[in-house]
C-alpha positions in Angstrom: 138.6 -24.4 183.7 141.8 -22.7 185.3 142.5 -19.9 184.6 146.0 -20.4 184.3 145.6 -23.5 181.5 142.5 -21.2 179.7 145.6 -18.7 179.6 147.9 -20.9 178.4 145.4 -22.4 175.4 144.1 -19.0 174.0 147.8 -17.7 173.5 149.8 -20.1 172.6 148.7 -20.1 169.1 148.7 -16.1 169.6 152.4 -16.3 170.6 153.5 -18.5 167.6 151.7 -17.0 164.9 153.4 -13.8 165.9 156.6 -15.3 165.2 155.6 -17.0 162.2 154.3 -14.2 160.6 157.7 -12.4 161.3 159.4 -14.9 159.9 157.9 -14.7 156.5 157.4 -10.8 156.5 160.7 -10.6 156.9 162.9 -13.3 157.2 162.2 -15.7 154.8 164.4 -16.4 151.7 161.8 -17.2 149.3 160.5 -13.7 148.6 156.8 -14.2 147.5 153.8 -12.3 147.3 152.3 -15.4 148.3 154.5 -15.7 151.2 154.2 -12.0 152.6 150.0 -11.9 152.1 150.5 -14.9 154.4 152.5 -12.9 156.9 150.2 -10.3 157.0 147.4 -12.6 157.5 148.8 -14.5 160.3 150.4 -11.0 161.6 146.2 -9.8 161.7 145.4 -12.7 163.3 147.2 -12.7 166.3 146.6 -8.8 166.4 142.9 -10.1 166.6 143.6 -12.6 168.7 145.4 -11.0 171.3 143.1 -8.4 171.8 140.7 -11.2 172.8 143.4 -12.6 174.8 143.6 -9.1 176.7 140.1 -8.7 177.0 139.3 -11.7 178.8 142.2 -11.8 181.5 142.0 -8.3 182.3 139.3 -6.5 184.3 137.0 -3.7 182.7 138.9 -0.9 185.2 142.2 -2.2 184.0 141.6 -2.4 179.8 143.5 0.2 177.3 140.6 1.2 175.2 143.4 1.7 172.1 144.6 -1.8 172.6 141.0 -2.7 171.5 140.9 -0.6 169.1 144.0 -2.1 167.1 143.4 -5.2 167.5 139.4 -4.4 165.7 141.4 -2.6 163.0 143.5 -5.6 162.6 140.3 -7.8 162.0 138.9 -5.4 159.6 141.7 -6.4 157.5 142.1 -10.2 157.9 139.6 -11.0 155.2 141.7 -9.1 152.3 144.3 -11.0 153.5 142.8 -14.2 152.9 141.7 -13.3 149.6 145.0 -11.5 147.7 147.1 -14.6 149.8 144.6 -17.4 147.8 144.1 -15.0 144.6 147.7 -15.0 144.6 148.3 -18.4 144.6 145.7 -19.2 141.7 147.2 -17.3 139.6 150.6 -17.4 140.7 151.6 -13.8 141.2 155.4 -12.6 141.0 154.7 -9.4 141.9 151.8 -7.6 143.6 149.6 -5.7 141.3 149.1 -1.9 141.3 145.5 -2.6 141.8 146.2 -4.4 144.5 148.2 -2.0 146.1 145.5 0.7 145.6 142.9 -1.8 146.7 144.4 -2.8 150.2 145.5 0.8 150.6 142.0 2.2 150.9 141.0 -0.5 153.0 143.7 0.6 155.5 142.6 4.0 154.8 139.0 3.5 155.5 139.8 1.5 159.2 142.5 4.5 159.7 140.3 7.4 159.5 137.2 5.9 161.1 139.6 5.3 164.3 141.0 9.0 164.0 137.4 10.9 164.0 135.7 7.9 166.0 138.2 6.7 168.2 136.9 3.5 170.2 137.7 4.9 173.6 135.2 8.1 173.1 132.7 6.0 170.7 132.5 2.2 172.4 128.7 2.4 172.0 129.0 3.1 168.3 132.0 0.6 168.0 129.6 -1.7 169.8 126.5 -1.2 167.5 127.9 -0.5 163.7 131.6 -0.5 163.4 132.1 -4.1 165.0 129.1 -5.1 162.7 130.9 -3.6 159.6 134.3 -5.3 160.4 132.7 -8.7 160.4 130.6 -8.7 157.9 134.0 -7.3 155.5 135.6 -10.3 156.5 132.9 -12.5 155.6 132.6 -10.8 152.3 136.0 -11.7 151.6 136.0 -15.0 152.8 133.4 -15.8 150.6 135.1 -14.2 147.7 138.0 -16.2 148.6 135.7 -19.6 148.7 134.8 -18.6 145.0 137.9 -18.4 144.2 138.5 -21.9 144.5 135.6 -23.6 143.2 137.6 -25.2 140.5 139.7 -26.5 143.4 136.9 -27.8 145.0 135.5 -29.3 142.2 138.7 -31.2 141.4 138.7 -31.9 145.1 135.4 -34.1 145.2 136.3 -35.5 141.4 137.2 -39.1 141.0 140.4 -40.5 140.1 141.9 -36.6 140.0 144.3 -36.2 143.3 144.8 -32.1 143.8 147.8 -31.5 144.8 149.6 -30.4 148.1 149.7 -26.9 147.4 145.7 -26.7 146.4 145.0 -28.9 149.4 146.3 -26.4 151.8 145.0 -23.8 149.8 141.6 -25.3 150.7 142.3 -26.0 154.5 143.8 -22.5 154.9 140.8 -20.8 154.1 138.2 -23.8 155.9 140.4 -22.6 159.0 139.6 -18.8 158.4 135.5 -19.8 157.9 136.5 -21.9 161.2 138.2 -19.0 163.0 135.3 -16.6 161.8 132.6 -18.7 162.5 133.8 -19.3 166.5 133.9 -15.4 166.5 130.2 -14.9 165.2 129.2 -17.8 168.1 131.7 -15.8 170.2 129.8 -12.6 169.9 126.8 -14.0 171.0 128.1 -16.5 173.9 131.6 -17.9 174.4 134.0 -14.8 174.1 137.1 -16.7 174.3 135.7 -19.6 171.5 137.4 -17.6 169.1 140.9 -17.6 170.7 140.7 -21.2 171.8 139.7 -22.0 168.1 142.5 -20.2 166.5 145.0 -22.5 168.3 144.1 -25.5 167.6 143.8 -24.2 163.6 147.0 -22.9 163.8 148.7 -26.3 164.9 146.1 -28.2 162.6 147.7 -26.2 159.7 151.4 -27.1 161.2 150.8 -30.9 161.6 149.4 -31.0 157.9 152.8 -29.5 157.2 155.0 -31.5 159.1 152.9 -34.6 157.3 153.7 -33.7 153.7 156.7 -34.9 152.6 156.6 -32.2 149.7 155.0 -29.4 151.7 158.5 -26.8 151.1 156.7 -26.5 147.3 153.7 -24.6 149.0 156.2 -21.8 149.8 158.4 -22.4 147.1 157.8 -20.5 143.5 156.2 -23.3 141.1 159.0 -24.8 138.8 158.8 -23.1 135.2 157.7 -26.8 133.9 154.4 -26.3 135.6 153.8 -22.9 134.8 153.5 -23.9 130.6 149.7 -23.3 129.4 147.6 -25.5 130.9 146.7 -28.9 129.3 143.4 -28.8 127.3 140.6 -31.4 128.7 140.1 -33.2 125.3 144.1 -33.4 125.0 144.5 -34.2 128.9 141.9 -37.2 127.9 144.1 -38.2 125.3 147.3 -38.4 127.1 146.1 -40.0 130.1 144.7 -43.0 127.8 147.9 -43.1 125.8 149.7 -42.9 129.4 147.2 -45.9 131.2 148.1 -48.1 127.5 151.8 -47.6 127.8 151.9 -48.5 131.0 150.0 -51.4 130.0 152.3 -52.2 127.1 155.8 -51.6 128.6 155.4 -52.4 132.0 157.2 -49.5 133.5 156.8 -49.9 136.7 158.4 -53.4 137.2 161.8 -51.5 136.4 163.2 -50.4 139.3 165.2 -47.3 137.5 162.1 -46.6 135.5 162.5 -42.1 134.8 160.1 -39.9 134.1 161.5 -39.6 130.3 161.5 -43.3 129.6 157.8 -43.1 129.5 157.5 -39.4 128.2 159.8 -41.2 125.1 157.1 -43.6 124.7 154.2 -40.8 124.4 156.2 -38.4 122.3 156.2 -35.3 124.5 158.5 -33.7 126.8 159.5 -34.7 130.1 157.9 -31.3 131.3 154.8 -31.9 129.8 153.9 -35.5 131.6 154.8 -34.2 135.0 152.4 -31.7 134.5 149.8 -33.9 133.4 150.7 -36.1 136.8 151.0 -33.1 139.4 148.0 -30.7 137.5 145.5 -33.6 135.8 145.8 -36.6 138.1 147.0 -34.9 141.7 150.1 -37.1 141.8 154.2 -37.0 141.5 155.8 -39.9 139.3 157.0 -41.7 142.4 153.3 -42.0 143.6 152.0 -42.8 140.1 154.7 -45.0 139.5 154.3 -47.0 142.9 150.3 -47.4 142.8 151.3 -49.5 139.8 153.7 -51.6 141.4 151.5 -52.0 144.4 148.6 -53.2 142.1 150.8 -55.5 140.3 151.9 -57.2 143.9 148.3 -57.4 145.4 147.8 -59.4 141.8 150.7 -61.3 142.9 149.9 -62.0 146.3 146.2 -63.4 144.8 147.8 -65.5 142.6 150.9 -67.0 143.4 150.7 -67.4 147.2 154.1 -69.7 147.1 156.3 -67.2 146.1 157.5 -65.3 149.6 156.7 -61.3 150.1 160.3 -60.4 149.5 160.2 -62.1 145.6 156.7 -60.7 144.9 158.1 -57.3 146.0 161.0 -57.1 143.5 158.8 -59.0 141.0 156.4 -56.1 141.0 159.3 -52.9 141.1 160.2 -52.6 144.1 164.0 -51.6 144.9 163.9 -53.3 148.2 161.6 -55.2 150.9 161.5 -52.5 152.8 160.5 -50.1 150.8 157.5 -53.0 149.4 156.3 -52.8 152.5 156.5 -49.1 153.2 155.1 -48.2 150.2 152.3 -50.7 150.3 151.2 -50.1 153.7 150.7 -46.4 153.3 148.5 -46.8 149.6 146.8 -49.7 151.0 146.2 -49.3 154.5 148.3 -52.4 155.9 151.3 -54.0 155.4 152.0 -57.0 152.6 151.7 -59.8 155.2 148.0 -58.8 156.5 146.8 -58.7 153.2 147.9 -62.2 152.2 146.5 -63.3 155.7 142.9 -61.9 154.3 143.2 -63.8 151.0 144.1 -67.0 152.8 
């Protein structure tokens, strides 16, 4: 490869998760804990990062031993931030615990005063042999922690009929792309130095494109409304409601009114407003427009299998649809092609 374009793919991502993470350290309007854990996280990343970045385009004679050594410390400290960032979000924090405090605190005191009495530049061969060692295998302790963390995520994840929601989904690509990130470094170590840099840049603008994707993605760094943050629904009573839900539905028809609300049908089931959008966003992994669409599109695909002389347009405002357009927006996306192909596979 040139060197020039190797250059240009190991710091890019470098160079933009700087910035990011200064933007929500610092910058940011929605003041967090969720937020700044994320900071610091990207912020000793690209520490991390760079220091590979500086290792591999400059000689051996030409390296600043202390560059090295920060940008080991940072890494030391990249796994913590993983886990209070995802520990955080499960249980939705306001404020950041005095255990916490004390906890990261002597973890920067440990990786302070190991670089005071063994600096790297007068102890590489013991940086080399046990302290590089150590700082890996803390990060994997906390990435694994972090994993743990979310097994209820995960299990909801591979569950049928139960969507998770935005927020849990990133939740559970963020810390994939840490174990990815990690993972390149342990191969790194052995073979590829720069695997680890390359690897973090295409994460990094993964992680961006799954955001620019999701229509709803300002709610992962965005306090969860109070209406979600009510106890959460029991399983036998989440059973319950979702039957009552799937007969009203049934019943009413719902979904073939085009100004259908949210508290229409939470009038049917006798419970607040608040308490059926939970039950859509926490139990079934869905917003009412969603749930309220996969209806309609069932009821035109019943249409289009049964009445092939009425024309796409009528079948679209026969099944709740506001306009054609939107019919065939909406079924294309939950069904994978547009109204018109899937009456040409029926015929």
């Amino acid at each position: 490869m040139n060197n020039s374009l190797l250059f240009f793919i190991c710091s890019i991502g470098v160079f933009n998760g700087f910035i990011a993470s200064i933007y929500f350290l610092f910058f940011n309007k929605q003041k967090r804990v969720q937020n700044f854990f994320f900071g610091l996280l990207l912020l000793f990343l690209c520490v991390r990062i760079g220091k590979s970045v500086y290792t591999i385009f400059t000689s051996r004679e030409q390296r600043n031993l202390w560059i090295l050594q920060i940008g080991l410390s940072a890494c030391f400290l990249i796994g913590a931030a993983v886990f209070f960032y995802v520990k955080s979000s499960v249980e939705n924090k306001k404020s950041i615990p005095r255990a916490w405090k004390i906890h990261g605190g002597l973890l920067v005191l440990i990786i302070l005063v190991i670089g005071i009495v063994k600096p790297y530049p007068y102890e590489q061969e013991l940086w080399r042999n046990f302290i590089v060692q150590f700082i890996y295998a803390i990060w994997g302790i906390y990435l694994a922690l972090s994993i743990y963390l979310l097994k209820d995520i995960i299990k909801k994840y591979f569950q049928k009929n139960i969507r998770c929601t935005t927020s849990e989904i990133w939740l559970l690509i963020l810390v994939l792309a840490n174990v990815l990130i990690f993972t390149a470094y342990m191969i790194g170590y052995f073979y590829l130095y720069y695997i680890g840099t390359i690897t973090f840049s295409v994460v990094f603008y993964a992680l961006l494109i799954f955001l620019i994707s999701k229509k709803n993605r300002d709610t992962i760094f965005q306090d969860i409304p109070e209406k979600y943050q009510a106890k959460k629904i029991e399983k036998t009573e989440e059973q319950e409601l979702i039957l009552a839900l799937k007969e009203a539905m049934t019943t009413h028809q719902f979904h073939k009114n085009t100004n259908v609300k949210l508290n229409d049908i939470a009038k049917v089931l006798q419970i607040s407003s608040h308490k059926l959008s939970q039950l859509l966003n926490d139990n079934l992994g869905k917003n009412f427009a969603l749930f309220i669409n996969e209806y309609r599109v069932a009821e035109a695909k019943q249409l289009l299998q049964e009445n092939n002389q009425f024309t796409l347009e009528s079948i679209g405002f026969e099944a709740g649809f506001s306009s054609k357009s939107t019919f065939y927006s909406t079924f294309k996306k939950l069904v994978g092609k547009t109204p018109a192909a899937f009456k040409k596979e029926l015929q």
